[in-house]
DRENPA-3360 file (N, C-alpha, C; in nm, 2 decimals, always signed):
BEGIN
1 = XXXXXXXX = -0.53/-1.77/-1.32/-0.56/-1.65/-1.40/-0.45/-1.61/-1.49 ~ -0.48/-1.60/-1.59/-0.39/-1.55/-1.70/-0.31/-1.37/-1.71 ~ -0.18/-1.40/-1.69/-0.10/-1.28/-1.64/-0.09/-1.19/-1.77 ~ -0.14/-1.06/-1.72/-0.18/-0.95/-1.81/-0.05/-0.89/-1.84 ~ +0.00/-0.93/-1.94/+0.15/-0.84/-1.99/+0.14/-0.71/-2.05 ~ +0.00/-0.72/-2.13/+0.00/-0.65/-2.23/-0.06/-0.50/-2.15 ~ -0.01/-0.39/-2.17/-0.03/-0.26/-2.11/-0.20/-0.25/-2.17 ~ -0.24/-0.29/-2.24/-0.45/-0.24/-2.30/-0.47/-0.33/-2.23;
9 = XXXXXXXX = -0.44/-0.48/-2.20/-0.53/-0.61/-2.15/-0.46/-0.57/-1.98 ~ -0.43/-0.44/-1.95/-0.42/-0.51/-1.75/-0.50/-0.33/-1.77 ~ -0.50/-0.22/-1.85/-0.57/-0.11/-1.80/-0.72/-0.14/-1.86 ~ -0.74/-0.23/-1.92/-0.88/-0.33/-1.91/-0.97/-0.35/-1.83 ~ -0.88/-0.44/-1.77/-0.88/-0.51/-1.69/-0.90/-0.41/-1.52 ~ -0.82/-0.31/-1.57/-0.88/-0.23/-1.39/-0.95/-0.15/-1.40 ~ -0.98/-0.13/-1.53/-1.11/-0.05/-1.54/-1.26/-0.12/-1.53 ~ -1.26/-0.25/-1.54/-1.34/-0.36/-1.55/-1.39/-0.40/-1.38;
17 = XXXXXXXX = -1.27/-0.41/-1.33/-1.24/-0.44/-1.14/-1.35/-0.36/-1.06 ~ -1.43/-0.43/-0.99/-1.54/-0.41/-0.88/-1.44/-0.41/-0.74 ~ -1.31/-0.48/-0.74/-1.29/-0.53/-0.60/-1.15/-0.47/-0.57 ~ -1.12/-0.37/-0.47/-0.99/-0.32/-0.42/-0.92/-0.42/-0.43 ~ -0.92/-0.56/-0.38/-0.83/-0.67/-0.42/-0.75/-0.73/-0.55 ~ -0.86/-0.69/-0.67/-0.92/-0.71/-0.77/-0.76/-0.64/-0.88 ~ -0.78/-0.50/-0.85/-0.73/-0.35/-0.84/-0.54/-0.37/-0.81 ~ -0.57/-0.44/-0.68/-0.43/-0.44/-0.64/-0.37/-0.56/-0.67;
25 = XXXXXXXX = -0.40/-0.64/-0.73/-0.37/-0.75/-0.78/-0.33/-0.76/-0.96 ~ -0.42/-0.68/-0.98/-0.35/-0.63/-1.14/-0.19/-0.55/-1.11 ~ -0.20/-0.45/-1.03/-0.07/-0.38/-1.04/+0.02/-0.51/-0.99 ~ +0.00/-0.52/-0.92/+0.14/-0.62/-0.87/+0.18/-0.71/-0.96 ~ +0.08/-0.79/-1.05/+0.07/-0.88/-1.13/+0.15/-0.81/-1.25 ~ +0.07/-0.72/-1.27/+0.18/-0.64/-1.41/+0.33/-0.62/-1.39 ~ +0.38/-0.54/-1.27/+0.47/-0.51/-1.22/+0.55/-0.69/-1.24 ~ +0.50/-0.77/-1.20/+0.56/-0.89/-1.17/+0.65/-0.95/-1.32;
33 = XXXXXXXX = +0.48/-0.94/-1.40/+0.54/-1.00/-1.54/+0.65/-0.89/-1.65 ~ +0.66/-0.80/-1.53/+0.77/-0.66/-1.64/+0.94/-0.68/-1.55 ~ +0.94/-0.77/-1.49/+1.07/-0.85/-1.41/+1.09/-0.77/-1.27 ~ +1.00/-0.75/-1.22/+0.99/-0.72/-1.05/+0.99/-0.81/-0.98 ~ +1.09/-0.77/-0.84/+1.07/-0.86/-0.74/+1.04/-0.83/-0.63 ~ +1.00/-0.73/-0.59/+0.93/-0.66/-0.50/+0.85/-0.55/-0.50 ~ +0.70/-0.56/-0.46/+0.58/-0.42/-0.53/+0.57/-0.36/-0.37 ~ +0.53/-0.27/-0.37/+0.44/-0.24/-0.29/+0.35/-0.08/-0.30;
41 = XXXXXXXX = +0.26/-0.09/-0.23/+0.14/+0.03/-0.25/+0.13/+0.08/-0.13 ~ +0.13/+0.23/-0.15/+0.10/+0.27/+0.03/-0.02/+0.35/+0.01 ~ -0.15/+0.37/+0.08/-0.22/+0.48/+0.07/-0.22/+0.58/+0.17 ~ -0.17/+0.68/+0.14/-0.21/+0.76/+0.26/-0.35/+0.83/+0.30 ~ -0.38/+0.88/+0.36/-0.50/+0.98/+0.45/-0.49/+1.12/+0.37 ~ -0.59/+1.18/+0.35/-0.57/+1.32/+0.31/-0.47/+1.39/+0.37 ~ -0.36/+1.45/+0.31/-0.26/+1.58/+0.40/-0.20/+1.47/+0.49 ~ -0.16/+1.38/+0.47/-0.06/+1.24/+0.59/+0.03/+1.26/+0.52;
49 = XXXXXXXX = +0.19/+1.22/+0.57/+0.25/+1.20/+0.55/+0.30/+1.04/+0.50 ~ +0.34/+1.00/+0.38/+0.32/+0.84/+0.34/+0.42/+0.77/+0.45 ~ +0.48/+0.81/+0.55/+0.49/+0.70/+0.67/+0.42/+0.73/+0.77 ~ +0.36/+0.80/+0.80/+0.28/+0.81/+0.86/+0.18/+0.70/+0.92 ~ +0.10/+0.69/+1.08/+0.04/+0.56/+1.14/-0.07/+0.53/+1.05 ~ -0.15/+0.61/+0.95/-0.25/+0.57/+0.93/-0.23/+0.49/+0.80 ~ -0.17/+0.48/+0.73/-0.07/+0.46/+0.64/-0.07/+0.30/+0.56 ~ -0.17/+0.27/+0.47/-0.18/+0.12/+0.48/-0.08/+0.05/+0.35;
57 = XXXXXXXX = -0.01/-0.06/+0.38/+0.06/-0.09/+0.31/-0.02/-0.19/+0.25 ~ +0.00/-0.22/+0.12/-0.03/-0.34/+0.06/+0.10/-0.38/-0.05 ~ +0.16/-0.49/+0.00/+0.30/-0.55/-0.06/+0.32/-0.68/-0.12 ~ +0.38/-0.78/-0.23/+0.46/-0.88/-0.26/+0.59/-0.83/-0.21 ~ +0.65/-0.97/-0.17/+0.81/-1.03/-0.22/+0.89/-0.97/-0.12 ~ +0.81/-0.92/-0.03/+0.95/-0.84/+0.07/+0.94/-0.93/+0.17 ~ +1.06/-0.99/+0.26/+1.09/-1.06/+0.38/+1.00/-1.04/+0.49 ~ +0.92/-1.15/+0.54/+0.82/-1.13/+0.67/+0.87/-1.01/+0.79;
65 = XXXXXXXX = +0.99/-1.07/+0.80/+1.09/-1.00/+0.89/+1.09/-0.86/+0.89 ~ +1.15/-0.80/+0.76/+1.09/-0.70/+0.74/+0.99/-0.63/+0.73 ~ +0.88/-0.68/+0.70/+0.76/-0.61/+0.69/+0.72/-0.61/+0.86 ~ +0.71/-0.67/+0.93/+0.74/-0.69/+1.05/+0.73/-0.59/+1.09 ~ +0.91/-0.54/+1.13/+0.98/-0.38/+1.16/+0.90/-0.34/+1.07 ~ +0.86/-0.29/+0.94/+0.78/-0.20/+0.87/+0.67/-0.11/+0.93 ~ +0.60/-0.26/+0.99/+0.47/-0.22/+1.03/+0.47/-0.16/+1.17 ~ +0.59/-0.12/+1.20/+0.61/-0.04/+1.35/+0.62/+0.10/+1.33;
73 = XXXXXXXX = +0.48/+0.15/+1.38/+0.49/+0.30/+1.34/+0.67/+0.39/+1.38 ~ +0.70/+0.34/+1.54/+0.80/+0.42/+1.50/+0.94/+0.42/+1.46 ~ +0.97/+0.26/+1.36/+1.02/+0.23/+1.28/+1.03/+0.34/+1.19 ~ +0.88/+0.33/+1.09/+0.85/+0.34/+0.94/+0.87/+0.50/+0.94 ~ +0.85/+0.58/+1.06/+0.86/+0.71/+1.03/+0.96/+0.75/+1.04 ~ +1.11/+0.74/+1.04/+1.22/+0.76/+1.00/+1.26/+0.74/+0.84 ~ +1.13/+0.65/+0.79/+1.18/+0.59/+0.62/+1.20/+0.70/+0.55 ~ +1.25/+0.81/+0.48/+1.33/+0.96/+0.43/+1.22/+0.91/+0.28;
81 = XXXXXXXX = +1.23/+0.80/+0.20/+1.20/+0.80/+0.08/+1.06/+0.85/+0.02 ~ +0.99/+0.79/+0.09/+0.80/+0.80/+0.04/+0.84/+0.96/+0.01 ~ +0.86/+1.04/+0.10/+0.81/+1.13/+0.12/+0.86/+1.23/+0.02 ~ +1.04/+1.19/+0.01/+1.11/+1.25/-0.09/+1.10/+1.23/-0.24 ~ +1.06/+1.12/-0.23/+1.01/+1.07/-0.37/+0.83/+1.16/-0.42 ~ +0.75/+1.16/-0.30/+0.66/+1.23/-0.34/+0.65/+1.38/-0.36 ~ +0.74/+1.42/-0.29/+0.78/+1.61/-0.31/+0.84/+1.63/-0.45 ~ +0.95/+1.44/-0.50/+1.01/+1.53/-0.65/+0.89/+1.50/-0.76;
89 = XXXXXXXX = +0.81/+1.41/-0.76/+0.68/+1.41/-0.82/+0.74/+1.28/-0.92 ~ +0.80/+1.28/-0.93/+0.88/+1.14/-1.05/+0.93/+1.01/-1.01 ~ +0.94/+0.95/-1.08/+0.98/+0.80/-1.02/+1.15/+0.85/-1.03 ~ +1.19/+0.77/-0.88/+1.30/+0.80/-0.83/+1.36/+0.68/-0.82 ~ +1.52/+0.65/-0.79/+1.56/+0.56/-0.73/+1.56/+0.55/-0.60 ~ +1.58/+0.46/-0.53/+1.62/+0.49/-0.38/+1.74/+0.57/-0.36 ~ +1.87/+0.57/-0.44/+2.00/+0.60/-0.40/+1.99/+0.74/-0.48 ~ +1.95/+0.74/-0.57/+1.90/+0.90/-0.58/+1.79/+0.99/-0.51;
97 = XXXXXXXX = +1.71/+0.88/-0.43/+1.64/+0.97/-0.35/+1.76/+1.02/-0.21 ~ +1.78/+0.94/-0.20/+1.86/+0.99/-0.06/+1.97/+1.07/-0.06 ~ +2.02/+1.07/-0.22/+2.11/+1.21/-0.19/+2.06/+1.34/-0.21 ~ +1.91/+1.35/-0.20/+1.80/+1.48/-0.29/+1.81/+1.59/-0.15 ~ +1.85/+1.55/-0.03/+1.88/+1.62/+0.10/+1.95/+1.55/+0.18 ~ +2.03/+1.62/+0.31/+2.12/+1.53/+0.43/+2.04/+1.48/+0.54 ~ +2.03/+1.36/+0.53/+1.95/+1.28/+0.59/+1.97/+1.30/+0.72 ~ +1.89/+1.31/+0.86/+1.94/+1.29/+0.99/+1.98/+1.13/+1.01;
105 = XXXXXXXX = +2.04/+1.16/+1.17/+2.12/+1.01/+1.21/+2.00/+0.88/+1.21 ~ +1.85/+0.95/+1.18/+1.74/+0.77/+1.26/+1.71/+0.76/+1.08 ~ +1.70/+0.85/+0.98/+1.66/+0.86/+0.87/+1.81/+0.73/+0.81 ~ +1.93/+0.80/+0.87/+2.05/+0.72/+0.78/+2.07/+0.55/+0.89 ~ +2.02/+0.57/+0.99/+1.96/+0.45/+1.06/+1.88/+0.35/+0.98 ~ +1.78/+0.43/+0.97/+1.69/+0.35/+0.88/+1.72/+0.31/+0.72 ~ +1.81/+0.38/+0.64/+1.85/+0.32/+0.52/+1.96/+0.24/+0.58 ~ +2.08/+0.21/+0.66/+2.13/+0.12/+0.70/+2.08/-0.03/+0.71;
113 = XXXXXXXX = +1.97/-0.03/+0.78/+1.86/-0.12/+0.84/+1.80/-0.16/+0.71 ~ +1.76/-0.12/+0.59/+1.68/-0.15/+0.49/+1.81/-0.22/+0.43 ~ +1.90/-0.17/+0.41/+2.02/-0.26/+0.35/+2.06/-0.37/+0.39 ~ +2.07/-0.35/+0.52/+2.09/-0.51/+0.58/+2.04/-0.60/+0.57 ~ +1.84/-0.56/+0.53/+1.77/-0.66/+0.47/+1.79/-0.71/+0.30 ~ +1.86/-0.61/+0.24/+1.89/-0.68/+0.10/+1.83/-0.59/+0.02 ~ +1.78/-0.45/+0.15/+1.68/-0.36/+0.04/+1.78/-0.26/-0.02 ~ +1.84/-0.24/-0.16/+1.97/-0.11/-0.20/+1.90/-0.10/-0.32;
121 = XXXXXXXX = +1.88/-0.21/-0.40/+1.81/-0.14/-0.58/+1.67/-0.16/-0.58 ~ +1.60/-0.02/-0.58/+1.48/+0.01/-0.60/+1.47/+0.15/-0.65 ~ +1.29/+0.13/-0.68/+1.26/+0.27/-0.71/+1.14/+0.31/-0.66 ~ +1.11/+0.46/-0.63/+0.96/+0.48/-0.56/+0.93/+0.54/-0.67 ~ +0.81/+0.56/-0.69/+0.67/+0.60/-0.79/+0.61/+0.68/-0.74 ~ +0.56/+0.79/-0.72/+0.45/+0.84/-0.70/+0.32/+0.83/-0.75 ~ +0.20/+0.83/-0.67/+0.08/+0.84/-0.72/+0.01/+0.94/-0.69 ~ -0.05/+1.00/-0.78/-0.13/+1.14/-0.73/-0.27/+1.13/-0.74;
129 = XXXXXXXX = -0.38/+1.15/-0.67/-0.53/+1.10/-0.73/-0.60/+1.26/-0.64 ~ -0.73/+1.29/-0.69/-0.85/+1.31/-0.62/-0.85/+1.38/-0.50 ~ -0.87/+1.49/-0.46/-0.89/+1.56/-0.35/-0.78/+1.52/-0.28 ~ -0.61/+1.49/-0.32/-0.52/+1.54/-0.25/-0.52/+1.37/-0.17 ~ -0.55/+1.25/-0.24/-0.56/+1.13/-0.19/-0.44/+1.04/-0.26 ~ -0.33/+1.07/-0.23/-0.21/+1.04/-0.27/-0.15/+0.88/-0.25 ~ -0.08/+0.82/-0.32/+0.01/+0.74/-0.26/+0.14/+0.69/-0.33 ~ +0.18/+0.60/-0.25/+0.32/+0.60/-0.31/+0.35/+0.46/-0.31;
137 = XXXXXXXX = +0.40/+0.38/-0.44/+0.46/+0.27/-0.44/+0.61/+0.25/-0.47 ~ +0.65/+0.15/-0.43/+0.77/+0.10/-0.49/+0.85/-0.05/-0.52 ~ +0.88/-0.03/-0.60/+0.91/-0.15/-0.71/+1.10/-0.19/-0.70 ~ +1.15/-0.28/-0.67/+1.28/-0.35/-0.69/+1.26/-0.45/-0.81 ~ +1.33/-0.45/-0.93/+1.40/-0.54/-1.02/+1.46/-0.67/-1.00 ~ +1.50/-0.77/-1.05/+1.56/-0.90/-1.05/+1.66/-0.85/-1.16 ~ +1.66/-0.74/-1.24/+1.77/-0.75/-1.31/+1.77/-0.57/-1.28 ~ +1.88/-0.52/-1.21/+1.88/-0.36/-1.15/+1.87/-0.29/-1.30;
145 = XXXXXXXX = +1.96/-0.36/-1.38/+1.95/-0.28/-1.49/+1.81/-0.22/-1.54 ~ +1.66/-0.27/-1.56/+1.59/-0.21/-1.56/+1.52/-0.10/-1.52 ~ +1.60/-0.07/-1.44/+1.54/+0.08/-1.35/+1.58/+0.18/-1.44 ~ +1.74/+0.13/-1.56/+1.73/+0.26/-1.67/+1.67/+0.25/-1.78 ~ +1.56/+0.14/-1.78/+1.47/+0.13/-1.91/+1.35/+0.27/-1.86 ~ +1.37/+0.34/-1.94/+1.26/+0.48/-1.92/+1.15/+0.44/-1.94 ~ +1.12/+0.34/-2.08/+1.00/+0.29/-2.15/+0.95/+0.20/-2.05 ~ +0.97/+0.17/-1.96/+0.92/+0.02/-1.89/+0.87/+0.14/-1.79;
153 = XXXXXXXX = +0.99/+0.21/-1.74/+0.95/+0.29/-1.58/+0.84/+0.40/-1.63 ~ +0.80/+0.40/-1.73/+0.70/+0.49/-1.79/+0.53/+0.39/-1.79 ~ +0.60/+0.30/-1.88/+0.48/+0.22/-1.84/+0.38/+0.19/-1.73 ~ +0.48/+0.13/-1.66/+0.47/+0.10/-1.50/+0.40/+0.25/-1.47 ~ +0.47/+0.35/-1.46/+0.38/+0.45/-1.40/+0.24/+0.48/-1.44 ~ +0.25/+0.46/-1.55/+0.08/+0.52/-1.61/+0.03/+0.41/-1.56 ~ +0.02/+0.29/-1.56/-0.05/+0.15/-1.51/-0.10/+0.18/-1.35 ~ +0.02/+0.24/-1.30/+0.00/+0.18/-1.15/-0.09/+0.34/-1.10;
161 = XXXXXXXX = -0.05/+0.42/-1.19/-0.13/+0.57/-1.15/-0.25/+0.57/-1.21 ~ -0.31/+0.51/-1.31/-0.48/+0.45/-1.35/-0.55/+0.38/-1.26 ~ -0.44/+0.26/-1.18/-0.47/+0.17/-1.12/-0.53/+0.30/-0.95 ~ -0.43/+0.35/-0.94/-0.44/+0.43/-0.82/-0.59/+0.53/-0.79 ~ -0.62/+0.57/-0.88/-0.73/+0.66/-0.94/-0.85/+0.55/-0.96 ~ -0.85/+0.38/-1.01/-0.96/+0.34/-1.04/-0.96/+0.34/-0.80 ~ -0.87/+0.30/-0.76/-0.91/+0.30/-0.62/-0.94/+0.36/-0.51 ~ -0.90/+0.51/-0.60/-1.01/+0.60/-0.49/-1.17/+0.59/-0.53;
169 = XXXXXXXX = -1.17/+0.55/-0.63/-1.30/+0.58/-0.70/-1.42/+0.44/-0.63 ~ -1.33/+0.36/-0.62/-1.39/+0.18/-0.55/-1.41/+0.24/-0.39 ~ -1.32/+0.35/-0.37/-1.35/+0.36/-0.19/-1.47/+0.47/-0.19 ~ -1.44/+0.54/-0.31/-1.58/+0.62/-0.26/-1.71/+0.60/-0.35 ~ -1.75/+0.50/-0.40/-1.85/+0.45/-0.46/-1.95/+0.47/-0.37 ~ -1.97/+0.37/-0.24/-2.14/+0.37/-0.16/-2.05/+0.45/-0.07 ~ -1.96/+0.59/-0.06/-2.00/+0.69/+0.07/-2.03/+0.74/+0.12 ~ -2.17/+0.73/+0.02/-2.30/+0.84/+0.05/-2.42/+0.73/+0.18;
177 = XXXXXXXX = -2.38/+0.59/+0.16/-2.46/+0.53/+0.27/-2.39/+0.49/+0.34 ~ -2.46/+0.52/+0.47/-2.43/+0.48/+0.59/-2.41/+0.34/+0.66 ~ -2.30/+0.34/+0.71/-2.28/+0.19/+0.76/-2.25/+0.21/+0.93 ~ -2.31/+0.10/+0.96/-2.36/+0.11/+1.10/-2.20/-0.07/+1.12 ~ -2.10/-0.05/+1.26/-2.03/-0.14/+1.27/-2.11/-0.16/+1.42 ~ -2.12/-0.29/+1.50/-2.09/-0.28/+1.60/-1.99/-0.25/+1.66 ~ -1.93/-0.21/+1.84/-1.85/-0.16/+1.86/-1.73/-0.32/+1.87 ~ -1.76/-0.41/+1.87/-1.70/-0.55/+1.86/-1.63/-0.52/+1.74;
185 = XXXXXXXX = -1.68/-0.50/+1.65/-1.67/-0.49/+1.48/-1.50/-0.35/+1.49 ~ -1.58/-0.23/+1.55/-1.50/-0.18/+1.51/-1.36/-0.20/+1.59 ~ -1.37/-0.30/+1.68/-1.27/-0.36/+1.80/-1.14/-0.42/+1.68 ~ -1.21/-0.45/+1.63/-1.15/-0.57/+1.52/-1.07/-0.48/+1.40 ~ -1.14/-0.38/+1.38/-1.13/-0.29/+1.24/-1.01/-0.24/+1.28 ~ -1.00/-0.12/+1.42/-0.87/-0.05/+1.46/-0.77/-0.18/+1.44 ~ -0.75/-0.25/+1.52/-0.63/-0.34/+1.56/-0.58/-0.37/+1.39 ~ -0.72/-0.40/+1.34/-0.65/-0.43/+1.21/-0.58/-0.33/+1.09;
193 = XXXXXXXX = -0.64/-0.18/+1.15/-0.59/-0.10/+1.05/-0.40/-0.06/+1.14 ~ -0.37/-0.13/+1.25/-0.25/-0.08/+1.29/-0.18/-0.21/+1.25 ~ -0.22/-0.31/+1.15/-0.12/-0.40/+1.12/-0.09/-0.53/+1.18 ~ -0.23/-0.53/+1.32/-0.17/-0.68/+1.39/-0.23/-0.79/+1.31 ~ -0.19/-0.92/+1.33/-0.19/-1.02/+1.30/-0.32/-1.12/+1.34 ~ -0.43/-1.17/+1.25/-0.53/-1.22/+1.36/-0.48/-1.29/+1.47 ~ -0.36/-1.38/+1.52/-0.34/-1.43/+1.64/-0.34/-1.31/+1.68 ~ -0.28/-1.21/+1.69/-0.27/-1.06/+1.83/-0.39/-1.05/+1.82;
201 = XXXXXXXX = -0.47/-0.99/+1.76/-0.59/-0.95/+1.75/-0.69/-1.02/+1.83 ~ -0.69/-1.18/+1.81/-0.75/-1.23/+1.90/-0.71/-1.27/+2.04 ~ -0.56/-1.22/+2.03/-0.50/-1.23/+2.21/-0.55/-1.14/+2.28 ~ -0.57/-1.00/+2.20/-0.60/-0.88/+2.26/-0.71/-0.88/+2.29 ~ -0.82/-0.92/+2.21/-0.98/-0.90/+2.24/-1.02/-1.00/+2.27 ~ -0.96/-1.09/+2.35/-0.97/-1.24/+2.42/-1.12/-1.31/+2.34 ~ -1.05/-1.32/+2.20/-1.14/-1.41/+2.09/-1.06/-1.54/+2.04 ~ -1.15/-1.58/+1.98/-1.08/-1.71/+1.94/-1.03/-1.69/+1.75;
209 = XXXXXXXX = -0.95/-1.73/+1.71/-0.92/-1.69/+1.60/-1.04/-1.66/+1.50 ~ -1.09/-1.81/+1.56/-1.19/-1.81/+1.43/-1.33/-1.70/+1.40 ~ -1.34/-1.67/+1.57/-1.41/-1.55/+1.56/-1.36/-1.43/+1.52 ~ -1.21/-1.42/+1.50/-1.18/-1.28/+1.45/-1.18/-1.29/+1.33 ~ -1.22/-1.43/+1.23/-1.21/-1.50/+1.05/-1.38/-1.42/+1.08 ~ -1.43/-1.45/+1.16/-1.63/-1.38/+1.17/-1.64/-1.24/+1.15 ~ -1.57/-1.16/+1.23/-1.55/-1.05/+1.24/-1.55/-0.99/+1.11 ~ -1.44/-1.03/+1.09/-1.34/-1.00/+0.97/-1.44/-1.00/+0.83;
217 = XXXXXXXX = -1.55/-1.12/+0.79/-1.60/-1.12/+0.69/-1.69/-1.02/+0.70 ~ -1.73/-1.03/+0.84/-1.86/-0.95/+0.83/-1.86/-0.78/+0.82 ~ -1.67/-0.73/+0.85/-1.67/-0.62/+0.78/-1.61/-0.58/+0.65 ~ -1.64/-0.67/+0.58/-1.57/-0.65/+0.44/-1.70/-0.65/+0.40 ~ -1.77/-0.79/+0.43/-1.92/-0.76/+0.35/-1.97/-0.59/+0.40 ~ -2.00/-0.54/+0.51/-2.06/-0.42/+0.51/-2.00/-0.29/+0.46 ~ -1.85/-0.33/+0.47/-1.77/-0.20/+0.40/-1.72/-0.22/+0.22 ~ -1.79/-0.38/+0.20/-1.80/-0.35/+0.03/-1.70/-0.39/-0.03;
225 = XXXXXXXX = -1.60/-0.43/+0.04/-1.45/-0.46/+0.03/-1.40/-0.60/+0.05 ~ -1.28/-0.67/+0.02/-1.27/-0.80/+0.01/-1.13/-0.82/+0.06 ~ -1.08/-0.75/+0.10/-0.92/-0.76/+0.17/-0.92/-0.63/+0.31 ~ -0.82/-0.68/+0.40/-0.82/-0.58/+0.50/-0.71/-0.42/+0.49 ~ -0.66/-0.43/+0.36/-0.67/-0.32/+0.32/-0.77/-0.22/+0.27 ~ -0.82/-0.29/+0.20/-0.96/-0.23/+0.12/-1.02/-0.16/+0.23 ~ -1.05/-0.28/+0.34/-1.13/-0.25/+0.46/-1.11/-0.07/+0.54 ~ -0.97/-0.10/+0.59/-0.88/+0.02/+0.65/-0.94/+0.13/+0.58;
233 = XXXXXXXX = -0.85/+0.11/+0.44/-0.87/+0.26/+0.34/-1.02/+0.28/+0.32 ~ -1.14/+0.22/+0.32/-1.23/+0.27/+0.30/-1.29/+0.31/+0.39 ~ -1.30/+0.26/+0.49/-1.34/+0.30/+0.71/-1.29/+0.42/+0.74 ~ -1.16/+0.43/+0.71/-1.10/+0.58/+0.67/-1.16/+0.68/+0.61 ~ -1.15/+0.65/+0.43/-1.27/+0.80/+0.38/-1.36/+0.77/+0.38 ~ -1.43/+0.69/+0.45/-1.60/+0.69/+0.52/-1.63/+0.82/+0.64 ~ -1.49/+0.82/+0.71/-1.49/+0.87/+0.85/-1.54/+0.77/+0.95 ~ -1.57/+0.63/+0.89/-1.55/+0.50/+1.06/-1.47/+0.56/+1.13;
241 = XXX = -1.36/+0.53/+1.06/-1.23/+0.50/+1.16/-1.16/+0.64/+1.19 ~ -1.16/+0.71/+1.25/-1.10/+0.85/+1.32/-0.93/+0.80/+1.30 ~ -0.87/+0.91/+1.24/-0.75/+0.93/+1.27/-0.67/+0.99/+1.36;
% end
């Protein structure tokens, strides 16, 4: 697939997109060819807090390792940034988010911990959409100097905040019909909205991988969606999946 540089040929392009995958694959993609080396998208829940458990990440370029610890609820909720970055409403740096208040000892824990992994030059973005359906990305450079290009960190925003707005709009397309999961189905759906890994998933529900690859299709096909993010966030503002 041919990498969309051009800011008209990728908001085209997500306005064109049928598929939350589709969607989140342009932003990354764009973000990529503007000299990024690490994206990520968080969506939160109505009124959540962006670390918060319900909280679904969709990422490039960051260390398994990391994302790992990430995906541990009581990890991620000491992360200080999402949140401070979403209160100042603007694309922030990391190192200017953290001096915006005095962090407690698990919050300055946790930026310790992010550094050790290599995480120091970044920036969070806020996204704003639709009945208070917010989320928050953030983007690291291969050359730091870009974080003071305004024209690029402007770009990027309107891109990834179009992009943000085409995907509430993909989750609430068929909200008005009703989808019926088996209770197997939705066995599969929780485990997977907390982040496990199909091996756990099928340790836990004493299945065989390949039946949780069954599972798995068969609730994307009924929830419309093509990735297990898609899946989460839309089970979510369906009301499937209880918070």
């Amino acid at each position: 697939m041919r990498t969309l540089n051009r800011i008209d040929e990728v908001l085209e392009a997500i306005d064109k997109s049928d598929l939350v995958v589709a969607v989140l694959d342009h932003m990354r993609d764009y973000a990529l060819a503007k000299g990024a080396s690490c994206v990520s998208y968080h969506f939160a829940p109505t009124l959540y807090s962006q670390t918060a458990e319900p909280v679904i990440v969709s990422e490039y370029g960051f260390k398994q390792s990391w994302m790992d610890l990430y995906n541990k609820t009581e990890f991620r909720q000491h992360d200080p940034l999402p949140d401070l970055i979403m209160a100042r409403g603007v694309p922030t740096t990391w190192d200017d988010a953290i001096k915006l208040r005095q962090l407690n000892q698990k919050e300055k824990d946790y930026v310790s911990t992010m550094h050790d992994y290599g995480l120091v030059h970044g920036m969070g973005i806020p996204l704003f959409g639709p009945l208070g359906r917010d989320a928050y990305s953030s983007v690291s450079f291969h050359d730091n100097a870009l974080m003071e290009d305004r024209s690029l960190i402007s770009r990027l925003s309107f891109v990834w905040q179009t992009a943000h707005v085409k995907l509430v709009r993909l989750l609430d397309r068929k909200k008005a019909k009703r989808i019926a999961l088996s209770s197997r189905e939705m066995d599969v759906l929780r485990l997977m909205a907390a982040g496990k890994s199909k091996t756990v998933i099928a340790d836990r529900l004493e299945l065989t991988p390949a039946s949780v690859d069954t599972y798995s299709r068969r609730l994307f096909a009924k929830l419309d969606v093509n990735d297990r993010v898609g899946a989460t966030v839309r089970a979510i503002s369906l009301g499937i999946l209880k918070l």
